[in-house]
FIVOLO-65522 format. One record per residue (C-alpha): residue in one letter; x, y, z. Coordinates in steps of 0.2 Angstrom, whole numbers, padded with zeros to 4 digits, always signed. Each point is the difference from the previous one (the first is absolute). Layout:
% FIVOLO-65522
aXYZ;...
% end
This chain:
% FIVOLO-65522
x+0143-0044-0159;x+0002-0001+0019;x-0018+0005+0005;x+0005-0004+0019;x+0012+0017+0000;x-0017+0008+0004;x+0009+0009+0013;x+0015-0011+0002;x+0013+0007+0013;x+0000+0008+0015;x-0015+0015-0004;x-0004-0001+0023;x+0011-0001+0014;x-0006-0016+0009;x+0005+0006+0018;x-0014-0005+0012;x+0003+0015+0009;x-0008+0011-0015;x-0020-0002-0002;x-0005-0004-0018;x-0008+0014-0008;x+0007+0012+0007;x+0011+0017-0007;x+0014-0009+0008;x+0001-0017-0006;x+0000+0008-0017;x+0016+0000-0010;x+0011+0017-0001;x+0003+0007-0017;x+0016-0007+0001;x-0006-0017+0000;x-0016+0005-0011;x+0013+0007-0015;x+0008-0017+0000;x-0016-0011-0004;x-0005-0002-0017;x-0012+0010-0007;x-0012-0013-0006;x-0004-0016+0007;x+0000-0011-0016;x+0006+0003-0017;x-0011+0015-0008;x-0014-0005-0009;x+0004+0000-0018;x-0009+0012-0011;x-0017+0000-0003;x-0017+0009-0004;x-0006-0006+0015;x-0003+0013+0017;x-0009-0012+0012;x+0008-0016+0005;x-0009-0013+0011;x+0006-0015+0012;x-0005-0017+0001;x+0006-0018+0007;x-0013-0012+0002;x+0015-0008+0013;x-0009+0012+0011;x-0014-0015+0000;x+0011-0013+0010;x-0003+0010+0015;x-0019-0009+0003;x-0011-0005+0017;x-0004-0017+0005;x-0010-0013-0009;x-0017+0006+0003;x+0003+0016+0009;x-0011+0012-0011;x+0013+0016+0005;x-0005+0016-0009;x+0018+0002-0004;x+0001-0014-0014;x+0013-0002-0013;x-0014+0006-0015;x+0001+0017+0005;x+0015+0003-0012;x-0008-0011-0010;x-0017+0008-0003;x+0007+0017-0002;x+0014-0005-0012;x-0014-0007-0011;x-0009+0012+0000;x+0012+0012-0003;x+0005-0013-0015;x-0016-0002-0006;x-0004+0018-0002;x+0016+0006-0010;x+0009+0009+0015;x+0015-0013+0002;x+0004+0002-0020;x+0004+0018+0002;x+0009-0002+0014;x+0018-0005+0002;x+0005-0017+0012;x+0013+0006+0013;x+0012-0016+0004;x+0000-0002+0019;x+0007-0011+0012;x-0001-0001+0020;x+0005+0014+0010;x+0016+0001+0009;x+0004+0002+0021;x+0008+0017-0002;x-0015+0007-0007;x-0013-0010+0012;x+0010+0008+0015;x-0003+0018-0005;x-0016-0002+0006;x-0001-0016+0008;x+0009-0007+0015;x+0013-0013-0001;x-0009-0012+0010;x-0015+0003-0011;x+0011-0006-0014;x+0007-0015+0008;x-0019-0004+0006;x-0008+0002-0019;x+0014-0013-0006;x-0001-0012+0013;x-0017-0006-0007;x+0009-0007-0013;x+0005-0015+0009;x-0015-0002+0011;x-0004-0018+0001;x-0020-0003-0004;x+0001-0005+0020;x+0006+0016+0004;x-0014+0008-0012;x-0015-0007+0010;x+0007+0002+0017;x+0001+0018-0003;x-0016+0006-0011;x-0005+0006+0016;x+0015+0012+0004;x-0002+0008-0019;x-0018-0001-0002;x+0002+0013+0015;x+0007+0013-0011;x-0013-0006-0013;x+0014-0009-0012;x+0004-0019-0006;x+0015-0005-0004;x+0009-0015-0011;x+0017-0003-0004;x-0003+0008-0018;x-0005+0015+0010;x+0020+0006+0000;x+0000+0002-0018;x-0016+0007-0007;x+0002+0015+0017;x+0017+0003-0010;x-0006-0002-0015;x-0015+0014+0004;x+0013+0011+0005;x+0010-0002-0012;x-0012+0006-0012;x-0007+0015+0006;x+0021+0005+0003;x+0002-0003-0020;x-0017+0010-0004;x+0005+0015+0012;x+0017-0001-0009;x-0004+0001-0017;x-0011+0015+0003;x+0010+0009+0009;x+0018+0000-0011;x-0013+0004-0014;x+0001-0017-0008;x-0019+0000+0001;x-0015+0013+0003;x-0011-0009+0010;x+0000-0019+0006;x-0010-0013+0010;x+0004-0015+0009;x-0011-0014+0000;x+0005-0007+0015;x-0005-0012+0016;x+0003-0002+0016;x-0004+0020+0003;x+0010+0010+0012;x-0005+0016+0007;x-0003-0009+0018;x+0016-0006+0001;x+0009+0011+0014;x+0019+0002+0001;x+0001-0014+0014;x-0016-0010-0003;x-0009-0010-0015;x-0020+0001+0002;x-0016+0001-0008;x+0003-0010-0018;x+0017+0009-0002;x+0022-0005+0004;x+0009+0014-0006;x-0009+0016-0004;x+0003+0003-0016;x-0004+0016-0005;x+0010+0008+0015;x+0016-0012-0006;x-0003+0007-0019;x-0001+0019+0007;x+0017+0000+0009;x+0010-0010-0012;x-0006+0014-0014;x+0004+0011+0010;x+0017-0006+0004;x+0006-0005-0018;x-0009+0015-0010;x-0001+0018+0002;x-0019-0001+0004;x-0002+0006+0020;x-0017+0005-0001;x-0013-0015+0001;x-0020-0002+0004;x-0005-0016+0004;x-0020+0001-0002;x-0008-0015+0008;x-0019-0003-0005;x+0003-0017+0006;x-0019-0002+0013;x+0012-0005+0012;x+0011+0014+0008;x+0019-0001-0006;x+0004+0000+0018;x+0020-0009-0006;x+0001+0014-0012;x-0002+0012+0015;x+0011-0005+0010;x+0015-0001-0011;x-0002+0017-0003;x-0009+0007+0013;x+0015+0013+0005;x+0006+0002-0016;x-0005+0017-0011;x+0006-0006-0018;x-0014-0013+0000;x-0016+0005-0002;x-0013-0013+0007;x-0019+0002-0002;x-0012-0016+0004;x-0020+0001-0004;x-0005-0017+0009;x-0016-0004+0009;x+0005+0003+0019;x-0020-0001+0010;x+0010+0010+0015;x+0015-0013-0001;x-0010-0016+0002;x+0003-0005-0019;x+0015-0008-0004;x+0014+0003+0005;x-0009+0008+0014;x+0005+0012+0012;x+0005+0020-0001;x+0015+0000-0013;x-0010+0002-0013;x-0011+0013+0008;x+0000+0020-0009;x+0012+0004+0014;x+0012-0012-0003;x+0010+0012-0011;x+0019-0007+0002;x+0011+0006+0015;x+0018+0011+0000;x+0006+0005-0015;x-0013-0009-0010;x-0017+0009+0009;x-0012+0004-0013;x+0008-0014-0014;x-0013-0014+0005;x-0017+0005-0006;x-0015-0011+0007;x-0018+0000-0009;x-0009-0013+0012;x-0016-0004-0005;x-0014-0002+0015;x-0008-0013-0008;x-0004-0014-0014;x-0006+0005-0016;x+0010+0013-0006;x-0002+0004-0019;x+0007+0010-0015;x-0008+0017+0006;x+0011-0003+0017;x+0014-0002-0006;x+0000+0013-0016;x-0004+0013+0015;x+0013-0005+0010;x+0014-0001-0015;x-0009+0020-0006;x+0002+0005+0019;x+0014-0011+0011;x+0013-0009-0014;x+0002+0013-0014;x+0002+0014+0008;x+0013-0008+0014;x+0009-0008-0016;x+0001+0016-0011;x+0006+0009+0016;x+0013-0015+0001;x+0005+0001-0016;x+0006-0020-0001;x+0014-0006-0013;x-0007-0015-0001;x-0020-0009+0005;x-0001-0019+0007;x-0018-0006+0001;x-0001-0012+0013;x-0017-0007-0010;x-0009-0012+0009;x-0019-0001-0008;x-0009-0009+0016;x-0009+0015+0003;x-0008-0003-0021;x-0020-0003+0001;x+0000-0020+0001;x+0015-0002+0011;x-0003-0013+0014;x+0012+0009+0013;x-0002+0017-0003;x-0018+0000+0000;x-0001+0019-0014;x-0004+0007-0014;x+0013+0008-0010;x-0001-0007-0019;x+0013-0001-0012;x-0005+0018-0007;x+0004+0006+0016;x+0017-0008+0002;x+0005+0007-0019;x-0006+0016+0007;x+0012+0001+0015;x+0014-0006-0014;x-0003+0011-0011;x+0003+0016+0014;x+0014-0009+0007;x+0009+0000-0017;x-0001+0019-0002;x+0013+0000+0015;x+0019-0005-0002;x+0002+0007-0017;x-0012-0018-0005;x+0013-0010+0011;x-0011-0015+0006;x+0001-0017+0006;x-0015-0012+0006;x+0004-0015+0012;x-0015-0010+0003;x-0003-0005+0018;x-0017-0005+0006;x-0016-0004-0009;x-0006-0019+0003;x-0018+0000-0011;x+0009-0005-0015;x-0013+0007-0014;x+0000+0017+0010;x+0021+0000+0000;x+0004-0002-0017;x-0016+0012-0008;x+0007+0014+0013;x+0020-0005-0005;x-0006-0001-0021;x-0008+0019+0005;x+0017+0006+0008;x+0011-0008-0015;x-0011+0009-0013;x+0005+0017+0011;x+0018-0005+0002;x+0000+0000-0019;x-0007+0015-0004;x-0018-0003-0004;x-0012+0012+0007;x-0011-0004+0016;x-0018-0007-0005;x-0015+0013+0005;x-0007+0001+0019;x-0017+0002+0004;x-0004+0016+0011;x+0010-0002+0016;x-0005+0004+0019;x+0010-0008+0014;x-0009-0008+0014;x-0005+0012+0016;x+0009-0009+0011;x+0018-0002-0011;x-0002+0019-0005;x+0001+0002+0020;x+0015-0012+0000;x+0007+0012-0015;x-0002+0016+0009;x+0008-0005+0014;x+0016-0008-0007;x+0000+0019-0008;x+0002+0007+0013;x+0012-0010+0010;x+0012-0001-0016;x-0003+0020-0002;x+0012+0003+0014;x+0015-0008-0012;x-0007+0004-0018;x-0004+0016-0007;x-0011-0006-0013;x-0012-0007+0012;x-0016+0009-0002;x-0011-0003+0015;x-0013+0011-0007;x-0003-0009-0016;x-0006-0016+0009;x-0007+0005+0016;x-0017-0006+0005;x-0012+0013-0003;x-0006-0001+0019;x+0009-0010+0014;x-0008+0002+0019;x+0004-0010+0013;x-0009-0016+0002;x-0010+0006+0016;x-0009+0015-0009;x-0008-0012-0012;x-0015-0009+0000;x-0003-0008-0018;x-0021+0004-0004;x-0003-0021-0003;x+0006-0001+0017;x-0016+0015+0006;x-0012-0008-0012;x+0003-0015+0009;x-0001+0007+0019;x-0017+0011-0007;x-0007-0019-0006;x+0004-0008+0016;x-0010+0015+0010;x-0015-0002-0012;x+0000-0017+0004;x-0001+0003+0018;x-0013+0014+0002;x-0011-0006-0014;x+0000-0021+0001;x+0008-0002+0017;x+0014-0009-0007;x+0016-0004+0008;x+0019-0002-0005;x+0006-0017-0001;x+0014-0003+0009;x+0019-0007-0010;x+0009-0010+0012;x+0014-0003-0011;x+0012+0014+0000;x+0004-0001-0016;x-0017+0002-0007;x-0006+0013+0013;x+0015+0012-0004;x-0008-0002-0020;x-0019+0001+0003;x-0004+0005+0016;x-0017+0011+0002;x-0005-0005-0016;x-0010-0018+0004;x-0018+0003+0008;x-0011-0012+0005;x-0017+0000+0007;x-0003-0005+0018;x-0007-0018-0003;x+0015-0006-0012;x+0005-0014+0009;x-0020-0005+0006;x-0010+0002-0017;x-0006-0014-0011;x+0002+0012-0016;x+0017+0011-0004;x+0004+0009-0012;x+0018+0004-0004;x+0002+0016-0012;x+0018+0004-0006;x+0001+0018-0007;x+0010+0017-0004;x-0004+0015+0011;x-0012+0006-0014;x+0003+0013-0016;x+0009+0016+0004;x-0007+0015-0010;x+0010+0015-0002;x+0000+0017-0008;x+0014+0009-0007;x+0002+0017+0005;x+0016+0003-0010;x+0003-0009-0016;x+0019+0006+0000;x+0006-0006+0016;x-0016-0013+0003;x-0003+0005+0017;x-0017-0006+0006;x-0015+0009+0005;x-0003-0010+0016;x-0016+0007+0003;x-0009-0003-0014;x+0008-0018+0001;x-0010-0016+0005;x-0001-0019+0003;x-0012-0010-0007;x-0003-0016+0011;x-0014-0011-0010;x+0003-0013+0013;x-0008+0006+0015;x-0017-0005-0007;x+0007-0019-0003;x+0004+0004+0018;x-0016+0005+0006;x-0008-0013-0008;x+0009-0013+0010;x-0005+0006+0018;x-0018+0002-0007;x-0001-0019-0003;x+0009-0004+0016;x+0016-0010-0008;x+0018+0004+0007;x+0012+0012-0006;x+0017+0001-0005;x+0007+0012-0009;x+0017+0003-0006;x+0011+0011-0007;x+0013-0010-0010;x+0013+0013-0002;x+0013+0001+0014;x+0007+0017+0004;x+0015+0008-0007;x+0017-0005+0007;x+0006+0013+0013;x+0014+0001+0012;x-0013-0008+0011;x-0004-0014-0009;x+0013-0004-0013;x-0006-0016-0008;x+0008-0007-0016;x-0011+0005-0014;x-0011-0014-0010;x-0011-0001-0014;x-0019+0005+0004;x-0004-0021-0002;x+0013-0003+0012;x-0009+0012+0012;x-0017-0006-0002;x+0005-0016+0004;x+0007+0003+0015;x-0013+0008+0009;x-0013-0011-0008;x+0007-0016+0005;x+0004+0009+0016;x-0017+0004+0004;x-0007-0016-0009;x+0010-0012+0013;x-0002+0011+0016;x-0019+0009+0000;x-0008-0009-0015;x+0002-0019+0004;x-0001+0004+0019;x-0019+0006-0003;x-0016-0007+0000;x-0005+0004-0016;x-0008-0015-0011;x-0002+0014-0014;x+0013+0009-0008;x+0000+0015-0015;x+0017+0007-0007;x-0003+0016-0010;x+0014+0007-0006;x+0000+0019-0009;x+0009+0007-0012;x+0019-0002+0003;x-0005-0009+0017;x-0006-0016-0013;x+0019-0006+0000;x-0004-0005+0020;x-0012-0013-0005;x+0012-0006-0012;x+0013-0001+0011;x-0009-0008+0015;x-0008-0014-0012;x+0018-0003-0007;x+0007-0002+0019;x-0015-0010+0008;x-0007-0010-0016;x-0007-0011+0012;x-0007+0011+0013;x-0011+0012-0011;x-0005-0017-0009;x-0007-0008+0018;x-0008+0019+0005;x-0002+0013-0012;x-0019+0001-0009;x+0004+0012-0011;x+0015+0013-0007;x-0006+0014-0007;x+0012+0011-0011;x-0005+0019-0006;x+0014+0002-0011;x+0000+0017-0009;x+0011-0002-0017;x+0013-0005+0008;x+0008-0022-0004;x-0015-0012+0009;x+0010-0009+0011;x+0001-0019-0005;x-0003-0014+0014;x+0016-0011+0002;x+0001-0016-0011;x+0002-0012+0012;x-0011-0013-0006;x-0017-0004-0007;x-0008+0002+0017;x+0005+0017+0002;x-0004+0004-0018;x-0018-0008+0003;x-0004+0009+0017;x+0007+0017-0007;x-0012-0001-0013;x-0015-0002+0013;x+0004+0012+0011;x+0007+0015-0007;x-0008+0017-0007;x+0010+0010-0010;x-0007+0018-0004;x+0009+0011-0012;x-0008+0012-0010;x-0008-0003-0021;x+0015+0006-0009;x+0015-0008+0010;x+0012-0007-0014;x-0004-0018+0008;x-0017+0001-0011;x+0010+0002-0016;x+0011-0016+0002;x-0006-0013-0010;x-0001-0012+0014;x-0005+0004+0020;x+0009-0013+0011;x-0012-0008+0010;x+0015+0000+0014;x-0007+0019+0001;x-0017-0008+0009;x-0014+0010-0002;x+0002+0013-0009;x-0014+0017-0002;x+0002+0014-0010;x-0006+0014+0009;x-0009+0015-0011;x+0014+0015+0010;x+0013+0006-0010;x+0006+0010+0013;x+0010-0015+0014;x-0002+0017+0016;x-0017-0007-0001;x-0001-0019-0005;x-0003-0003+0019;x-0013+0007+0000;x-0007-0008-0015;x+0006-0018+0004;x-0009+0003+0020;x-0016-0007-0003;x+0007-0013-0011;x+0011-0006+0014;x-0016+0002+0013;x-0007-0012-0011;x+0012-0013-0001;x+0003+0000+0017;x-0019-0003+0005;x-0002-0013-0013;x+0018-0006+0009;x-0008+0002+0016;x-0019-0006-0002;x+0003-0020+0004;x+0006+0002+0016;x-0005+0017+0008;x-0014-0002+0010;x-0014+0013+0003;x-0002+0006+0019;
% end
């Protein structure tokens, strides 16, 4: 059997003058009618209704010695294994495939892009190292088996499309590498030589009746080859969900934004779900498959579904950096198969985390072969996604009639000038109090980047930089209490609403026994358009503005005494400073004092016994009798001191733990104060 007759003859003009992909360079019926109908010898019959590719000759395409590329050859390899191990690939047939031919390539592809994909082939190992620097540019490596395993890729996703599509086959999936969705018609980049996917689309739809195609790409990255190969073309419908961060993800910049929706004849026929940040997770995609795909889909009414099925945006994926499980990808199968009449191929592209890749590829096999979609838990999509969601809505409702704006608009959108979030108010009321009542001052943030996070939130008294004795106290703006005047529609009754700040008399305390002051708020403010910082965890945050404010007021002072307290959630500063300047706090600090709440006591870094040993001697850890610390059969002794306060309630530890502190800090203080 001549595998090779994959689409042997000439199924594309190859004048230069016509661009690849478009209606033009397309055979006339004519033509079309003169092809064969198949593009191997039919498979013979069988029970079998899903059918699955596989070379591992797809592994000779491989980085240099040493290089640890994320697109290795045990992609295919993991996920065939898995796939193996688990049952799937015994009740599914093994298509025969071979490499893909030129007149396929050029319906997408350019013939320069041809000629450049084969030229590898005799690259010298010379050649290969004088011009890593060139490919690396478009974020590829190259080798001279590099030829062969891109033909081989394309090959396969051709011969899986095929099968479904004459009706050899119901579903199919190609377990195949290097991907392709970046490959544009004239230009290899981003892992992938010939896009194959777009290759696979046209040649079904040249050599079968089946017009209609949806390529969904759930690939992290956006499918931006995809796009453009069929950007003005309304017979192939193209929707990407791929982490976007306002274009700055890769493959950066605005093509694929929402409103990049195709052009001419194809407007509308590229659908763009562009994710504003890291993190994205099942309920995010579920939403925008229930809101954005389905409905576009139904609306489209495809003969035939292609998943472009990267799995770098699986929880555990190095690149993609989100959260979607494999319960979540056999979910999105599982709605896709409804469409086409069950007509569905899966050609793997990205996913580079190789225990993630083949438990998300094992979910989607279990899908393609008919087995039901494992429970979810109860879904919401993020705040910021559901935004993202809403408003691909509505720039998609003016070409899709099933678009419901309604059903996923935010319940209340104002512009950004007209709010003012109430941490930010809590915040400004604690810096006024500070000011009438302890005459203290703001701290001025050189840095730009740390002002434009936590500016008007550091005070410090007057005689910070010129007193023996500081106190550093990191904290949250205090305990909001509100009442609910409608249980319905949880409005709140702000006037019966109150905060509760247990730590003015720790405050108070302080300016009564004379010692400096500072005080800090370790929360930044909320991005705005004013100050659109990138988001960060709240240790991340803490230990930017206590290192700050360690390096630039703390060391600069006089002080030959120094307290950290830290309260409730403000505790992870502490930890975060004495991570960053082990040595510092070590040479300077007398005392850290935690008030912890139930909350996880933060433990000091292990770097050492020193550390360990000093920790132990100048720590005082206060959290209240029944925290589930008492319970475990042994307290670390990397805890420090550790008290057991007698207040269930953690509002009012503070104020149970204050004379406790007061004490410690005299005892602290006693050898070397000296009375007036």
């Amino acid at each position: 059997m001549d595998v090779d007759r994959i689409v042997d003859g000439p199924i594309a003009r190859s004048s230069s003058s016509l661009r690849p992909g478009s209606l033009d360079s397309r055979l006339s019926s004519a033509e079309a009618g003169s092809l064969p109908r198949a593009s191997s010898v039919p498979l013979a019959p069988s029970t079998y209704t899903v059918g699955y590719v596989y070379d591992a000759a797809m592994m000779s395409h491989i980085p240099d010695e040493g290089d640890e590329h994320p697109e290795q050859p045990q992609r295919i390899v993991a996920v065939h294994n898995t796939l193996l191990k688990h049952g799937c690939l015994s009740a599914m047939k093994r298509l025969p495939f071979r490499r893909v031919q030129r007149e396929a390539v050029l319906l997408v592809h350019t013939e320069q892009h041809w000629r450049m994909v084969l030229a590898l082939k005799s690259l010298t190992r010379q050649e290969i190292v004088d011009s890593k620097a060139f490919y690396e540019h478009d974020s590829l490596y190259v080798s001279p088996q590099t030829t062969d395993s891109a033909l081989l890729s394309c090959g396969g996703v051709i011969e899986s499309a095929l099968a479904v599509a004459r009706g050899d086959l119901k579903k199919t999936l190609a377990i195949v590498r290097p991907p392709g969705h970046h490959a544009e018609p004239d230009r290899p980049m981003g892992f992938c030589f010939f896009n194959n996917v777009a290759v696979a689309a046209r040649v079904v739809q040249q050599l079968t009746a089946i017009k209609r195609i949806l390529i969904l790409d759930w690939d992290v990255h956006h499918g931006n080859g995809t796009q453009r190969a069929f950007n003005d073309d309304p017979s192939v419908l193209y929707i990407s969900l791929h982490r976007y961060e306002g274009g700055r993800f890769y493959p950066c910049g605005p093509f694929g934004g929402m409103t990049s929706c195709g052009e001419g004849r194809g407007l509308g026929y590229s659908v763009n779900i562009p994710w504003a940040e890291s993190g994205t997770t099942d309920a995010d995609y579920i939403h925008a498959f229930q809101q954005i795909v389905m409905p576009i889909a139904t609306e489209f009414a495809p003969e035939l579904v292609i998943i472009s099925a990267g799995f770098d945006a699986a929880d555990g994926d190095m690149l993609g950096e989100c959260c979607v499980t494999p319960a979540g990808y056999a979910h999105m199968t599982y709605m896709l198969s409804t469409l086409a009449g069950g007509r569905l191929v899966a050609a793997l592209e990205g996913g580079y985390t190789l225990e993630s890749l083949s438990n998300c590829a094992l979910a989607v096999g279990r899908m393609l072969l008919g087995e039901a979609p494992p429970e979810l838990p109860p879904l919401v999509a993020s705040e910021v996604e559901s935004e993202t969601v809403w408003l691909v809505a509505k720039e998609q409702s003016k070409y899709w009639k099933n678009i419901n704006t309604k059903s996923c608009e935010p319940k209340e959108v104002f512009h950004s000038v007209l709010l003012k979030f109430l941490a930010e108010l809590l915040k400004a009321h604690r810096q006024d109090f500070m000011y009438r009542n302890f005459d203290m001052l703001e701290v001025p943030l050189m840095h730009d980047d740390v002002r434009e996070k936590f500016s008007a939130q550091i005070m410090c008294s007057k005689d910070l930089l010129d007193n023996e004795v500081l106190v550093v106290f990191a904290h949250e703006f205090g305990n909001l209490r509100v009442e609910i005047s409608d249980r319905l529609t949880c409005d709140i009754q702000l006037e019966s609403s109150y905060i509760i700040d247990v730590s003015r008399q720790l405050v108070n305390w302080v300016q009564q026994e004379h010692y400096g002051l500072l005080d800090i708020n370790l929360f930044p403010k909320p991005p705005s358009s004013d100050n659109d910082y990138p988001r960060k965890s709240p240790e991340q945050y803490a230990r930017e503005i206590m290192t700050y404010l360690w390096d630039n007021y703390i060391l600069l002072s006089i002080a030959k005494r120094i307290i950290l307290i830290g309260h409730g959630p403000g505790v992870v500063g502490l930890s975060e400073l004495l991570e960053a300047r082990t040595a510092g706090v070590m040479r300077n600090v007398n005392l850290v004092v935690q008030v912890v709440g139930y909350t996880k006591i933060p433990l000091a870094p292990k770097k050492g016994p020193d550390l360990s040993t000093w920790y132990q001697k100048h720590s005082l850890v206060i959290v209240p009798h029944d925290h589930v610390i008492r319970h475990e059969r042994k307290i670390l002794k990397r805890h420090g001191r550790l008290v057991f306060a007698e207040e269930p309630k953690p509002v009012k530890l503070m104020l149970r733990a204050l004379p406790l502190i007061q004490a410690h800090v005299r005892d602290i203080l006693a050898p070397t104060m000296v009375p007036e």
